[in-house]
ROPAFI-193191 format. One record per residue (C-alpha): residue number from 1; chain; x, y, z. Coordinates in steps of 0.2 Angstrom, whole numbers, plus 5000, padded with zeros to 4 digits. Example, Ala and Ser with C-alpha at 12.3 -4.5 7.8 and 13.67 -1.06 7.14 Angstrom:
NODE|k|c|east|north|up
NODE|1|A|5062|4978|5039
NODE|2|A|5068|4995|5036
END
This chain:
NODE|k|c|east|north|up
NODE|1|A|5193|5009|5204
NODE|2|A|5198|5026|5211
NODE|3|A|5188|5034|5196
NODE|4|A|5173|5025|5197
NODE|5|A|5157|5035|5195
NODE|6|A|5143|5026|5200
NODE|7|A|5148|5009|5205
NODE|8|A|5160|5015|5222
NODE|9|A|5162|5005|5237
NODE|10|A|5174|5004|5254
NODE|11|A|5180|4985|5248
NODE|12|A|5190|4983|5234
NODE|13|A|5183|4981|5216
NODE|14|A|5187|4973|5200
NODE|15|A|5180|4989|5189
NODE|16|A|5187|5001|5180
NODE|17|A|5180|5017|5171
NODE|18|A|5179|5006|5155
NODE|19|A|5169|4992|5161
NODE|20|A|5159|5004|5173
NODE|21|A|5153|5014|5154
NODE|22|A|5151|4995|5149
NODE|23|A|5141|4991|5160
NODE|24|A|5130|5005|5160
NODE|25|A|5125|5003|5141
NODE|26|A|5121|4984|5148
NODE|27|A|5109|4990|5159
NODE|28|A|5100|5001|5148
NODE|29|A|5098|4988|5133
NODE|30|A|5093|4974|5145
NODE|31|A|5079|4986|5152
NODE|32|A|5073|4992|5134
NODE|33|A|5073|4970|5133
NODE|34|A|5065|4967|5148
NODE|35|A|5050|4981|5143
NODE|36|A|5049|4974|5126
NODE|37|A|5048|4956|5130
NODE|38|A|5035|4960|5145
NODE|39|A|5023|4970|5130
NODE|40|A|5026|4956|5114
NODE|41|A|5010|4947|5120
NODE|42|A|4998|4965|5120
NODE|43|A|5008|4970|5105
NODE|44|A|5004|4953|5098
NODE|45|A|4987|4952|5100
NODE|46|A|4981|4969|5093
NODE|47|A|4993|4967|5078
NODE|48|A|4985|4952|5075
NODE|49|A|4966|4956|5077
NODE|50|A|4970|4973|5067
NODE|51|A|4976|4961|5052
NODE|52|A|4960|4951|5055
NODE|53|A|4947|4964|5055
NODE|54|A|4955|4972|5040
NODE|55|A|4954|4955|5032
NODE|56|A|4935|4952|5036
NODE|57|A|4930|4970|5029
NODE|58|A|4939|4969|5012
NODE|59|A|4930|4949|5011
NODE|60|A|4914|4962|5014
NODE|61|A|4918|4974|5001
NODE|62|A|4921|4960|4989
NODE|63|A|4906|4949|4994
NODE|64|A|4895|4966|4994
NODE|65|A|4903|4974|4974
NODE|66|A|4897|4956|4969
NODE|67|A|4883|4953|4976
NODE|68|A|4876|4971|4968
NODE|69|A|4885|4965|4952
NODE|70|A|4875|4949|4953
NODE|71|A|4859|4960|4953
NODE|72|A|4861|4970|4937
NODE|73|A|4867|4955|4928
NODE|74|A|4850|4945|4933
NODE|75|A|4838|4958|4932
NODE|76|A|4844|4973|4920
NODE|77|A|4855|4964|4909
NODE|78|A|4856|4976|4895
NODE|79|A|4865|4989|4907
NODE|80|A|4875|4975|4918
NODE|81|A|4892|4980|4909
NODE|82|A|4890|4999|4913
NODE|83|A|4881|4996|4931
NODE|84|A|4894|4986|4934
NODE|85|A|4908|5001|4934
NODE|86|A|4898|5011|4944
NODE|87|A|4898|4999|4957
NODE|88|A|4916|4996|4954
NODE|89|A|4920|5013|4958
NODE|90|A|4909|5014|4974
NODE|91|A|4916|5000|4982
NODE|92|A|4932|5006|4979
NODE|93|A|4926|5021|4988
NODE|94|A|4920|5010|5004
NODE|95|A|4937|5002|5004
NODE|96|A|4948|5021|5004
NODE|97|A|4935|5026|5016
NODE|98|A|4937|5011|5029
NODE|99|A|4956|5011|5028
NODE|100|A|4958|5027|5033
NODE|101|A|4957|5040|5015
NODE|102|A|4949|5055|5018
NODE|103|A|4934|5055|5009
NODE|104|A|4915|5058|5014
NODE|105|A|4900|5045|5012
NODE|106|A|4889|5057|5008
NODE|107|A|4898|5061|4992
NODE|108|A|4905|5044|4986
NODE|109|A|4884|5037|4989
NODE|110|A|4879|5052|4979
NODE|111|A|4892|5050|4967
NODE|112|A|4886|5031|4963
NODE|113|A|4867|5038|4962
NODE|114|A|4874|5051|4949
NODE|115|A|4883|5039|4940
NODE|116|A|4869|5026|4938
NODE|117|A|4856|5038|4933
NODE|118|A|4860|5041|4916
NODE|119|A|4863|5021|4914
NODE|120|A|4846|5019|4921
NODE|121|A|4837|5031|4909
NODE|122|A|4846|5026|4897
NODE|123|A|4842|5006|4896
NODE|124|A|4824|5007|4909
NODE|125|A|4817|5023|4908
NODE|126|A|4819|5029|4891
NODE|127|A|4827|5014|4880
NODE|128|A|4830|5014|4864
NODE|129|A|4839|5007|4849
NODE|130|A|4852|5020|4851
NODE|131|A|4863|5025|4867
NODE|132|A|4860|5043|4872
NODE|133|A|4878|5054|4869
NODE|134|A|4891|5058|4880
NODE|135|A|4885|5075|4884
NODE|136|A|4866|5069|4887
NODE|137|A|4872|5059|4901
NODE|138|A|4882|5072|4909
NODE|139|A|4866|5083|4910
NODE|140|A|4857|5068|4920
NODE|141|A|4873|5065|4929
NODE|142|A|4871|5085|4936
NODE|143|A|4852|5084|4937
NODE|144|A|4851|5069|4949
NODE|145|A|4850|5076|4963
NODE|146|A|4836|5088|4959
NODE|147|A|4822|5076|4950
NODE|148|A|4827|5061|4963
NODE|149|A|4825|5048|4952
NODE|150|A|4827|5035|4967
NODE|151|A|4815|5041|4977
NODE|152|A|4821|5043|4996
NODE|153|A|4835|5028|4992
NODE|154|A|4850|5038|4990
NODE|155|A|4847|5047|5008
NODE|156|A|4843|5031|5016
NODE|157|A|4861|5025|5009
NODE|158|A|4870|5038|5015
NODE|159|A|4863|5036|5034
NODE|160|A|4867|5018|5031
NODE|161|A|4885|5020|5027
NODE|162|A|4889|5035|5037
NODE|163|A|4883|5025|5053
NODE|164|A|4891|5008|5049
NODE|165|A|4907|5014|5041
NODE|166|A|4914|5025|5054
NODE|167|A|4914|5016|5068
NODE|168|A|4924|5002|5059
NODE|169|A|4936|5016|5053
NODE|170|A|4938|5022|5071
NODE|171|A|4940|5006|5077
NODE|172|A|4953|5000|5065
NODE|173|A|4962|5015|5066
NODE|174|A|4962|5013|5086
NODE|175|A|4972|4996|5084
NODE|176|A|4984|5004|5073
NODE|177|A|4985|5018|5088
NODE|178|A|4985|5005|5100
NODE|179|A|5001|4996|5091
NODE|180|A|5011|5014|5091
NODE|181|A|5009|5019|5110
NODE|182|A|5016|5001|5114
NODE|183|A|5031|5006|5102
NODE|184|A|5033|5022|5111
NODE|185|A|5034|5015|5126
NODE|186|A|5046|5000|5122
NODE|187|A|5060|5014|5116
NODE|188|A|5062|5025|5132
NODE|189|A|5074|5037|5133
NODE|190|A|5080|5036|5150
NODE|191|A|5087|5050|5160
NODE|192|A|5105|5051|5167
NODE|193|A|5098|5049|5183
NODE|194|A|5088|5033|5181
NODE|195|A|5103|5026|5170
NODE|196|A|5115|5027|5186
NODE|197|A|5101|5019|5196
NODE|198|A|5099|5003|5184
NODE|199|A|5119|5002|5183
NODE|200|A|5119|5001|5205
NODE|201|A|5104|4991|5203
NODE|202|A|5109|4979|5191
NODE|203|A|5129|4979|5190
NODE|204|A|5137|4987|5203
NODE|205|A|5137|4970|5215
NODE|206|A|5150|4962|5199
NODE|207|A|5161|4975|5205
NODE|208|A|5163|4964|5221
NODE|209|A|5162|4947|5215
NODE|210|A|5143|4946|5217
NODE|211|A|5139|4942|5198
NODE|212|A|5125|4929|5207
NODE|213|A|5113|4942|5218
NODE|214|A|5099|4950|5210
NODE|215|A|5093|4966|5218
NODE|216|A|5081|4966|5234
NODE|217|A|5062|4967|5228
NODE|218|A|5061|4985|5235
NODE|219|A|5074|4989|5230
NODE|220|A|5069|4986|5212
NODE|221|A|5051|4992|5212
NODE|222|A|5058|5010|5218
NODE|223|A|5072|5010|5206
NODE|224|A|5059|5005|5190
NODE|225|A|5046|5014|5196
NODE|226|A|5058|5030|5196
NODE|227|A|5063|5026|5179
NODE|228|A|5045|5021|5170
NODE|229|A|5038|5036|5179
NODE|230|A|5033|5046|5161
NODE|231|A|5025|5029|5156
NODE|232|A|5015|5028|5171
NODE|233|A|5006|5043|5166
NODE|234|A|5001|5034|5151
NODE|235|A|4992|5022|5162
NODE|236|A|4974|5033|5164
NODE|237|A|4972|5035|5145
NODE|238|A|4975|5018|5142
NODE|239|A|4964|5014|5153
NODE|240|A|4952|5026|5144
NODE|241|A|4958|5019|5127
NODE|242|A|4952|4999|5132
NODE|243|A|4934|5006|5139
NODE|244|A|4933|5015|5124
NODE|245|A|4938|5001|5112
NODE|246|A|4925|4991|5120
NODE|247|A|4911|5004|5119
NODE|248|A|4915|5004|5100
NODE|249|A|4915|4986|5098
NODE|250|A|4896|4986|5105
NODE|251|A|4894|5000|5090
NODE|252|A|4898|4988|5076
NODE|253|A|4885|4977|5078
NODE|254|A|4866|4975|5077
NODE|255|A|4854|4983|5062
NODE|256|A|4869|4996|5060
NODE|257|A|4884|4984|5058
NODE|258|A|4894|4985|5043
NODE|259|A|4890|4967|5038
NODE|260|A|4873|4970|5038
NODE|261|A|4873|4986|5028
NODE|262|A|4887|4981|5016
NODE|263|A|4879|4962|5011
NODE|264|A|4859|4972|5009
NODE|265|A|4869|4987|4999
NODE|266|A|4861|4977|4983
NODE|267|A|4842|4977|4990
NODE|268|A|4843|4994|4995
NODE|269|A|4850|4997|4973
NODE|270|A|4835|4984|4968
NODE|271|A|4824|4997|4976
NODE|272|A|4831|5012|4969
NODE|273|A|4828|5004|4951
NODE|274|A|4811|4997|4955
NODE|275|A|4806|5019|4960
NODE|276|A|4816|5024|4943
NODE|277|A|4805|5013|4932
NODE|278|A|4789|5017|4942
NODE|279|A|4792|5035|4940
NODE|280|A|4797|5034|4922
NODE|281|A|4784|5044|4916
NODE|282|A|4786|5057|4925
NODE|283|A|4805|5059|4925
NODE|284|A|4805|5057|4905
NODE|285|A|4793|5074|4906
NODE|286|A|4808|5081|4919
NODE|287|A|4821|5077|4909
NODE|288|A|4815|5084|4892
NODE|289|A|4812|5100|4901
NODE|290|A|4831|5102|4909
NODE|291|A|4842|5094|4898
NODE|292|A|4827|5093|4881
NODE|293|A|4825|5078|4871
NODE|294|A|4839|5065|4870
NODE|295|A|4854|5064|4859
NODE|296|A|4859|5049|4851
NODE|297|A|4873|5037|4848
NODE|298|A|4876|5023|4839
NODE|299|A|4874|5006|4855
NODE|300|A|4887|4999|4859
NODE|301|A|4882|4988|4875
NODE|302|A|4893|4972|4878
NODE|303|A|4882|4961|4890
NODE|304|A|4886|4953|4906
NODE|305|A|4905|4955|4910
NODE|306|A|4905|4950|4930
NODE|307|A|4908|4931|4931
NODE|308|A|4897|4928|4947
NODE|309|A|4906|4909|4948
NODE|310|A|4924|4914|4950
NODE|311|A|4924|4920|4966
NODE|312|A|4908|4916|4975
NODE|313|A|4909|4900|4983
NODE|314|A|4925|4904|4996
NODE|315|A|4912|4920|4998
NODE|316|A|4897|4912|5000
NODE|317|A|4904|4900|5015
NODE|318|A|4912|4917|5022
NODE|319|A|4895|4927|5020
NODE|320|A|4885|4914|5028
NODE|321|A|4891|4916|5046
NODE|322|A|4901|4932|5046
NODE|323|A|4890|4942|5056
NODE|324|A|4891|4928|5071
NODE|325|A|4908|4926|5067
NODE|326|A|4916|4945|5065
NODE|327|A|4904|4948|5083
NODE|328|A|4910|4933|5090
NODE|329|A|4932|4937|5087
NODE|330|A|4928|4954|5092
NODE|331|A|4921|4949|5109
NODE|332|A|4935|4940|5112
NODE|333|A|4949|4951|5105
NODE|334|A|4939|4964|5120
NODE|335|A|4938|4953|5133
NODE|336|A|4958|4946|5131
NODE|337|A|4962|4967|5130
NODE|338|A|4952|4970|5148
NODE|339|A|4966|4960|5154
NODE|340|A|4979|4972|5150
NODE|341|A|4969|4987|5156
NODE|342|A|4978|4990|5170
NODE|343|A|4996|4986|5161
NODE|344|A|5005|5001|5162
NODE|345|A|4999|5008|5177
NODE|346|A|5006|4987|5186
NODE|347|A|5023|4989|5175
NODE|348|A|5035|4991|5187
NODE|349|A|5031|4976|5198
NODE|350|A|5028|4966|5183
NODE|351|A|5045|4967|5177
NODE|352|A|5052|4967|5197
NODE|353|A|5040|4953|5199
NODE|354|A|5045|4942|5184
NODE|355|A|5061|4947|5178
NODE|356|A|5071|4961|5190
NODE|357|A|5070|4955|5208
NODE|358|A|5076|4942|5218
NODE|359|A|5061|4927|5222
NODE|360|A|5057|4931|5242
NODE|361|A|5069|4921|5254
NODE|362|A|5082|4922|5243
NODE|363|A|5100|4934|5248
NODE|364|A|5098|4951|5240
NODE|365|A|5107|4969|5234
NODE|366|A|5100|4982|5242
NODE|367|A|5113|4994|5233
NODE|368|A|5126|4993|5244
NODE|369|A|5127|4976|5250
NODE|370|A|5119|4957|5249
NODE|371|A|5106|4955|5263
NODE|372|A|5094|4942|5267
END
């Protein structure tokens, strides 16, 4: 052992260079074990509760798109089928958004209202035995947002969404965060001094036969905390990242929660058609003026397409409770993460506490020999 780098001592060994190298690629994969087995339960349970929160919004989105289907297909059955695409598309515009696609509220709201209009004037404002042309609808699609045929409804939407939508955004994209910091942190690359000190810490004493001592509980807690010293400094911003996670949570609930805006989406629609037919009149006058008297096509209307049944009763027992429910699993998800708020900054003498260090009492390395 006249070659020995690290593991050097006045009575003989039983290492050579090889199983010196040897060991020191032990010592490394059984810390990178150690620090990923000590963050599988926190790993654990934000992967989870991300997969079950992503879960409950897109039983929301469906509940909701049916729900405002359901609408057109009771009341204005003549335009059901083509109402029904609008509200397709604008669902499907809530579910990009919420998962994370860059895309605005403000324009995907508009963009249903736009849509629906010339459906609207079409079958309650100025019906006839004949559907208006292509072209005609474009010009009520582009002129929406001038006459406001719905009144204030559309704006009231898009304060609705923007407020309720975001924070579930933020907050699922905060999990996600959540799951790659702890990533990070389970693969360190460790420096060449902190890789000697685990080979002393951890192997050095086989050299001399002491395959049985684990090393002294100082000891350990100043070699680890040498070597997680980088993750250490993660431990104010997660601190930050829980207290802010838990602020959010209190955002998604209440008047502004996504339950309650997505599941009333249809009244707030029901409204809107109920202003259109009211101000009929009027808006026939508005229109002739922009876009002149409308052009005709042969109708070709199918009726209801949406089959309310299919899907509905899973929903309905989903939609009963879900805003007790969704509040409910998120106070708990927050109240099982404050435990974990002070888990990088309490590392190293969690994994000298539980895994690393000899139990007190007990004979001990202190790096260069077994003491008591």
């Amino acid at each position: 052992g006249v070659d020995l780098q690290v593991c050097t001592s006045k009575n003989p060994t039983c290492c050579t260079k090889k199983m010196e190298e040897r060991y020191q690629t032990a010592a490394k994969q059984d810390i990178q074990q150690v620090l990923q087995t000590s963050s599988a339960t926190l790993k654990f349970l934000i992967s989870r509760n991300a997969a079950a929160f992503q879960e409950t919004f897109e039983m929301l989105i469906r509940l909701a798109e049916n729900y405002t289907s359901a609408l057109f297909c009771n009341a204005y059955r003549t335009m059901a089928a083509e109402a029904t695409v609008c509200v397709q598309e604008f669902f499907t515009d809530v579910g990009l958004f919420l998962f994370g696609t860059d895309i605005s509220t403000e324009e995907f709201v508009n963009r249903f209202f736009d849509t629906l209009f010339p459906v609207v004037y079409n079958h309650v404002i100025n019906p006839g035995p004949t559907d208006i042309s292509l072209e005609y609808a474009e010009c009520l699609r582009v002129v929406r947002r001038d006459i406001r045929p719905f009144g204030n409804i559309p704006k009231k939407a898009i304060g609705q969404m923007g407020r309720s939508l975001l924070p579930s955004r933020t907050f699922l994209q905060a999990l996600h965060l959540g799951i790659e910091v702890i990533n990070t942190t389970d693969h360190l690359h460790f420096s060449k001094a902190c890789s000697r000190a685990l080979l002393r810490m951890q192997y050095c004493p086989h050299c001399q036969g002491l395959t049985l001592s684990k090393p002294c509980m100082g000891y350990c807690l100043n070699t680890i905390r040498g070597c997680l010293a980088d993750i250490a400094e993660v431990d104010l911003h997660w601190r930050g990242y829980v207290q802010s996670l838990e602020e959010l949570s209190g955002a998604l609930s209440g008047a502004h929660g996504i339950e309650h805006v997505l599941l009333n989406f249809h009244s707030l629609v029901r409204d809107a058609l109920v202003q259109a037919r009211i101000n009929g009149p009027e808006l026939l006058e508005q229109v002739n003026k922009i876009c002149g008297p409308p052009i005709r096509k042969p109708k070709q209307s199918p009726g209801c397409t949406f089959d309310q049944n299919k899907d509905n009763q899973g929903l309905k027992m989903f939609s009963r409770d879900s805003e007790e429910v969704f509040a409910n699993r998120r106070k708990e998800f927050i109240s099982h993460l404050r435990l974990y708020r002070a888990f990088y900054g309490g590392l190293a003498d969690q994994l000298c506490g539980n895994e690393l260090a000899a139990a007190d009492g007990l004979p001990c390395w202190n790096g260069e020999d077994v003491v008591r």
